[in-house]
KEVEXNU-396931 format. One record per residue (C-alpha): x, y, z; residue number from 1. Coordinates in steps of 0.02 Angstrom, whole numbers. Each point is the difference from the previous one (the first is absolute). Example, Ala and Ser with C-alpha at 12.3 -4.5 7.8 and 13.67 -1.06 7.14 Angstrom:
<nodes>
((615; -225; 390); 1)
((69; 172; -33); 2)
</nodes>
This chain:
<nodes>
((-235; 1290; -2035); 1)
((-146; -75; 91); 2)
((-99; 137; 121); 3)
((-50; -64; 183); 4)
((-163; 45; 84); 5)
((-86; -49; 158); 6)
((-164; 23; 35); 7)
((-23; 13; 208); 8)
((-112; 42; 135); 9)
((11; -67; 189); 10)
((-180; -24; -10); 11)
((-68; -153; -90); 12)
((-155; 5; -109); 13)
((28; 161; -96); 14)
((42; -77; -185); 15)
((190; -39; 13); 16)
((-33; -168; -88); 17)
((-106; 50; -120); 18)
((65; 131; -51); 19)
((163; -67; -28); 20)
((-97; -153; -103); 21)
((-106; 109; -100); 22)
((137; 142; -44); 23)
((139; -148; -34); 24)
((-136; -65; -117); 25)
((-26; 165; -90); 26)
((156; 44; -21); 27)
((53; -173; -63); 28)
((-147; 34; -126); 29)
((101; 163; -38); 30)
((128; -88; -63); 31)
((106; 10; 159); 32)
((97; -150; 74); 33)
((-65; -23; 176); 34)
((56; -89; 135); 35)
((-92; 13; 146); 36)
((59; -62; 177); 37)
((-96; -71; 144); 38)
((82; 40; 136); 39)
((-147; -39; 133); 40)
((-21; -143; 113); 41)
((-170; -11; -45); 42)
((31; -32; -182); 43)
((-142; 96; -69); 44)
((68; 59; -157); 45)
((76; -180; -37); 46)
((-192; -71; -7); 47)
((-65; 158; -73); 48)
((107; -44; -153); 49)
((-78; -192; -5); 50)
((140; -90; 112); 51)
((-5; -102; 147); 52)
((78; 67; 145); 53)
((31; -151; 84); 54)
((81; -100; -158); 55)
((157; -86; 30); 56)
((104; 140; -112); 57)
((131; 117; 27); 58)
((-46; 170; 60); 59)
((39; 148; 64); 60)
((43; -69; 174); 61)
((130; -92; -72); 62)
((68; 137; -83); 63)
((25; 117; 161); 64)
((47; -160; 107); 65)
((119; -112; -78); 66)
((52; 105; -139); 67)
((-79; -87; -167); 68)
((17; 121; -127); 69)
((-166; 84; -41); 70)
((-2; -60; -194); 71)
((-25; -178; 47); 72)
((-173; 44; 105); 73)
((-65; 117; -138); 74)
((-166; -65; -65); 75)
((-85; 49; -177); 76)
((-180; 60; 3); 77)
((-134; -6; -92); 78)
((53; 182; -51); 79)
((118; -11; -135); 80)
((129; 123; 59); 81)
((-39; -5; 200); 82)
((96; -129; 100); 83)
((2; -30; 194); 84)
((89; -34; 170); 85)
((-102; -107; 71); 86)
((-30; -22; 203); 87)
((-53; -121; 99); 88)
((-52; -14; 195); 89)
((176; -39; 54); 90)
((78; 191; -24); 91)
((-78; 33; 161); 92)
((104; -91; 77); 93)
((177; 101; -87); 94)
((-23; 150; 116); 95)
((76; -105; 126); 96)
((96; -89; -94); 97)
((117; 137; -82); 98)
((-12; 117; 154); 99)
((183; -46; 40); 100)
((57; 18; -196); 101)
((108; 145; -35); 102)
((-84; 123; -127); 103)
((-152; -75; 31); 104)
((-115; 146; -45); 105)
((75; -40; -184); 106)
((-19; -164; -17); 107)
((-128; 48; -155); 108)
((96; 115; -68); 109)
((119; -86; -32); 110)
((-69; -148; -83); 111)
((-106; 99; -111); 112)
((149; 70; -62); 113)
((51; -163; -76); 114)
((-153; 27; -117); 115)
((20; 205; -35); 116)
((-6; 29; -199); 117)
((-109; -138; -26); 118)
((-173; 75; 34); 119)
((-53; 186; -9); 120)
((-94; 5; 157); 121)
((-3; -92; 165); 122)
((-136; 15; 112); 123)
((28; -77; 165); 124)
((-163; -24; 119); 125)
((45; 15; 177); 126)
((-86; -45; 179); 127)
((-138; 95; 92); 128)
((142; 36; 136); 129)
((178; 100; 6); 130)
((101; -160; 52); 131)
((167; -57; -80); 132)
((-93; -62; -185); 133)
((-92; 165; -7); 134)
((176; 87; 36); 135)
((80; -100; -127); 136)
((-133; 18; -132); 137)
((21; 178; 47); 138)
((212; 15; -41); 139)
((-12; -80; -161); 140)
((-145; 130; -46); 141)
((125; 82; -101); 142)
((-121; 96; -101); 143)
((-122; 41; 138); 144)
((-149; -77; 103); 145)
((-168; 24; -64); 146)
((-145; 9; 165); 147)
((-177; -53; -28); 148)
((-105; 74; 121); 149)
((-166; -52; 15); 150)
((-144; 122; 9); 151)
((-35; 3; 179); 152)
((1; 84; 164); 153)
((173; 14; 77); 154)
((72; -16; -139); 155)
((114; 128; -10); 156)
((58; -45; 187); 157)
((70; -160; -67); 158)
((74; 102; -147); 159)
((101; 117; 115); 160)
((74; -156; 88); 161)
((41; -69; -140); 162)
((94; 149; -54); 163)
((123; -2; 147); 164)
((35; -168; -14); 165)
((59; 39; -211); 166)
((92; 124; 71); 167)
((109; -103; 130); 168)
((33; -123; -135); 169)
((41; 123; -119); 170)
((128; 65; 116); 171)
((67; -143; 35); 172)
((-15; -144; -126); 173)
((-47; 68; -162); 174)
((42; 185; -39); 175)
((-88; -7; -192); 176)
((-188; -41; 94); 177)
((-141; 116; -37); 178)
((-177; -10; -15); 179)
((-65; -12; -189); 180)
((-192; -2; 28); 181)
((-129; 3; 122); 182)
((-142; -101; -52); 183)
((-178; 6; 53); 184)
((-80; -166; 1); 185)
((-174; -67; 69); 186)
((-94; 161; -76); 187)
((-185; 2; 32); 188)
((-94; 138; -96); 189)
((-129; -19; 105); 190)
((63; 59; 154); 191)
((58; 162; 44); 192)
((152; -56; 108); 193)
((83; -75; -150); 194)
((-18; 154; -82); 195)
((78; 93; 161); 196)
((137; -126; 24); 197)
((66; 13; -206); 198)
((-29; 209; 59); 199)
((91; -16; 146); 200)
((161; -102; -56); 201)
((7; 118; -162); 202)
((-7; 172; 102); 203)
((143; -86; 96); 204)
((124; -70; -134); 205)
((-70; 76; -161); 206)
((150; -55; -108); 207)
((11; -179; 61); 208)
((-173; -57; -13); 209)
((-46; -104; -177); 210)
((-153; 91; -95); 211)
((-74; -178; -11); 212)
((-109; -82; 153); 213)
((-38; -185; 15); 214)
((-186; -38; 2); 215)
((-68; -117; 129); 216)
((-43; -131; -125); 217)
((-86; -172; 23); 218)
((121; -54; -135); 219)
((158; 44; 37); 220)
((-49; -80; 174); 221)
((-68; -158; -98); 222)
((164; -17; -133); 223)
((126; -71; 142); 224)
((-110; -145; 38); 225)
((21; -56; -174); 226)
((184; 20; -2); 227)
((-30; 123; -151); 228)
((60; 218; 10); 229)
((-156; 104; -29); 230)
((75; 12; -181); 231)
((-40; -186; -44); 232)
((-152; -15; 117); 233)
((-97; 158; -35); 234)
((71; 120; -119); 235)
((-134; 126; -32); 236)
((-57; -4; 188); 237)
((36; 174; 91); 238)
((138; -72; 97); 239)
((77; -70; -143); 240)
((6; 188; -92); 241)
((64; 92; 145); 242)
((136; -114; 17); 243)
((29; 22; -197); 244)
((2; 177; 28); 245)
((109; 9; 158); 246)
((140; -108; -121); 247)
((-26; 114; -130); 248)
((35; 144; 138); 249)
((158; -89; 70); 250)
((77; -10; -163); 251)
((-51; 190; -27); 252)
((119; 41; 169); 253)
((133; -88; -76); 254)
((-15; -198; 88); 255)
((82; -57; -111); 256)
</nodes>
């Protein structure tokens, strides 16, 4: 049986993307079978992985919208054992679109179920926003969301938001979601508020946040614009061996 994750925050910039590239790579180097799902308008994580957003293909939009079945828009990578969902610019436009569709908040869930037992992992990126993609990303989390917070001031405001809107949908739409890590990204050692902020969010939720924090790193910021993870582009880079470790600490809590 496959395990479903989602990595969210409302706010954009904090690492969502990345992270899901980099740790989808890692584990794939693991020996895991990945899949890893774009589920963002913005298709960051489709051209972080080498592809085109804006190719004439399949995607995920079509998936959600008219119901093709999620195997037929699953691309190979250049990662042996990590495949992807791709987006593409028009999934903004299926907020609208299935706002009148009954179940509509499980739209994903559902079709990734067509695909459960054929990977060990599925890591689904979602929007910087709580709208209906975010919410469906969210129910098919089966296995829990992990949150990348980015080392900054008011950080843990956006956190505690956050947490009331898991806790609606776990009320209502998927009973089995729970948070498996908290993940501090955007570290700068040279700074003391980064310092406070990894402090801060570990006196508050000492059991949830992942012993591994994510360097800034000009290469981990660089590897996206050469379609490549951090694993191909850079491998001994500092970004490139937290994200190693942070796999090799997701696999230690039992991801998979």
């Amino acid at each position: 049986m496959a395990k479903f994750y989602t990595l969210v925050n409302q706010k954009g910039g904090v690492g969502k993307t990345t992270s899901t590239v980099n740790l989808g790579a890692y584990l794939a180097e693991y020996g895991k079978n990945v899949l890893v799902v774009d589920a963002d308008s913005q298709a960051n994580l489709t051209s972080s992985l080498g592809f085109d957003k804006r190719a004439d293909r399949p995607s995920v939009y079509d998936v959600l919208v008219d119901g093709v079945s999620v195997r037929d828009v699953i691309l190979p990578t250049a990662h042996q054992l990590l495949h992807l969902v791709p987006s593409a610019p028009s999934l903004a436009g299926a907020e609208v679109e299935v706002l009148d569709r009954p179940n509509r908040e499980k739209l994903l869930s559902v079709a990734l179920a067509q695909i459960d037992g054929e990977y060990d992992i599925v890591l689904m990126d979602s929007p910087p926003s709580l709208g209906i993609l975010t919410v469906n990303a969210l129910t098919a989390a089966s296995d829990g969301v992990l949150i990348p917070i980015q080392c900054e001031y008011l950080a843990l405001e956006g956190l505690s938001q956050l947490m009331q809107t898991l806790r609606l949908v776990r009320e209502r739409l998927n009973p089995r979601l729970r948070i498996f890590g908290l993940l501090m990204t955007m570290f700068d050692p040279r700074t003391n508020l980064s310092q406070q902020v990894v402090d801060d969010v570990r006196q508050h939720y000492p059991k949830l946040i992942f012993r591994t924090v994510i360097p800034r790193s000009v290469r981990v910021s660089e590897a996206p614009s050469y379609g490549q993870s951090i694993v191909h582009y850079a491998p001994k880079s500092s970004g490139s061996l937290a994200y190693e470790a942070l796999a090799q600490e997701f696999l230690a809590r039992g991801g998979a």
